[in-house]
C-alpha positions in Angstrom: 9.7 9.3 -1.5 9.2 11.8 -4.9 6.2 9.4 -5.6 4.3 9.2 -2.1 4.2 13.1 -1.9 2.9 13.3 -5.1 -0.1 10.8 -4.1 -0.7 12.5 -0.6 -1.1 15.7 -3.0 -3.3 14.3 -5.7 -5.5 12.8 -2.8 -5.8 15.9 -1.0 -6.9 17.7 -4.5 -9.5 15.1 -5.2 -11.1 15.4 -1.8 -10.8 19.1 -1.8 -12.5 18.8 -5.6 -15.3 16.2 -3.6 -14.7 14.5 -6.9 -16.5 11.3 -7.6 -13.1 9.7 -7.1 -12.3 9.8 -3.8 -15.9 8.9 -2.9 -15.4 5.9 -4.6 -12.0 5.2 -3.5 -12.2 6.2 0.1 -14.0 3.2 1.1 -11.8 0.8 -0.6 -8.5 2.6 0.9 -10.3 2.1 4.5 -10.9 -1.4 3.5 -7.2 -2.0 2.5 -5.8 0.0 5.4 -7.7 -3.0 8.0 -6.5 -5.6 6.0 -2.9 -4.1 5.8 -3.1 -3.3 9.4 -4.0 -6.9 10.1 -1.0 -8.4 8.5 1.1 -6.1 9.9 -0.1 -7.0 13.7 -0.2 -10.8 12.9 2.9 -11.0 12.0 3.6 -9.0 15.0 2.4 -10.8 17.5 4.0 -14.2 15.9 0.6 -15.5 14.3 2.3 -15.5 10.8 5.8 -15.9 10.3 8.1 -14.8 7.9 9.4 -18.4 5.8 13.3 -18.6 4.8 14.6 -20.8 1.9 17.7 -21.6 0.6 17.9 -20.2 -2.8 18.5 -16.8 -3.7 15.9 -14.3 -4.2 15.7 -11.0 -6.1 13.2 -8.6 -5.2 12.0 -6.6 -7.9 9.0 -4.3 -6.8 6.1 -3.0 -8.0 6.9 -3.5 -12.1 3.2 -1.8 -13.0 3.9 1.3 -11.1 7.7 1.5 -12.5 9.8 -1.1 -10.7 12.1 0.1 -7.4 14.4 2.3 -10.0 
């Protein structure tokens, strides 16, 4: 939670800056947010389904950004 706060702020300063950043990120994080969006309602509706095995899995997150702690 500490982390997602912390982007929401650092977005809202580079907009409010109208840095060259967020110009060049906002159409990529539009782009990303259909494709996520997509996912998300195909595997709503059934389209793609989640796949169980029989072994056992460990999740371990995001290692670039620091791992889930």
């Amino acid at each position: 939670m500490f982390w997602s706060k912390r982007l929401i702020r650092f977005g809202e300063r580079l907009i409010k800056e109208n840095s060259g950043w967020a110009n060049l990120f906002f159409p990529v994080s539009v782009i990303w947010g259909v494709i996520v969006k997509t996912k998300n309602w195909l595997y709503d509706w059934g389209i793609f389904r989640a796949q169980k095995i029989d072994r056992l899995v460990i999740s371990i997150g995001n290692v670039v950004a620091g791992g889930t702690g």
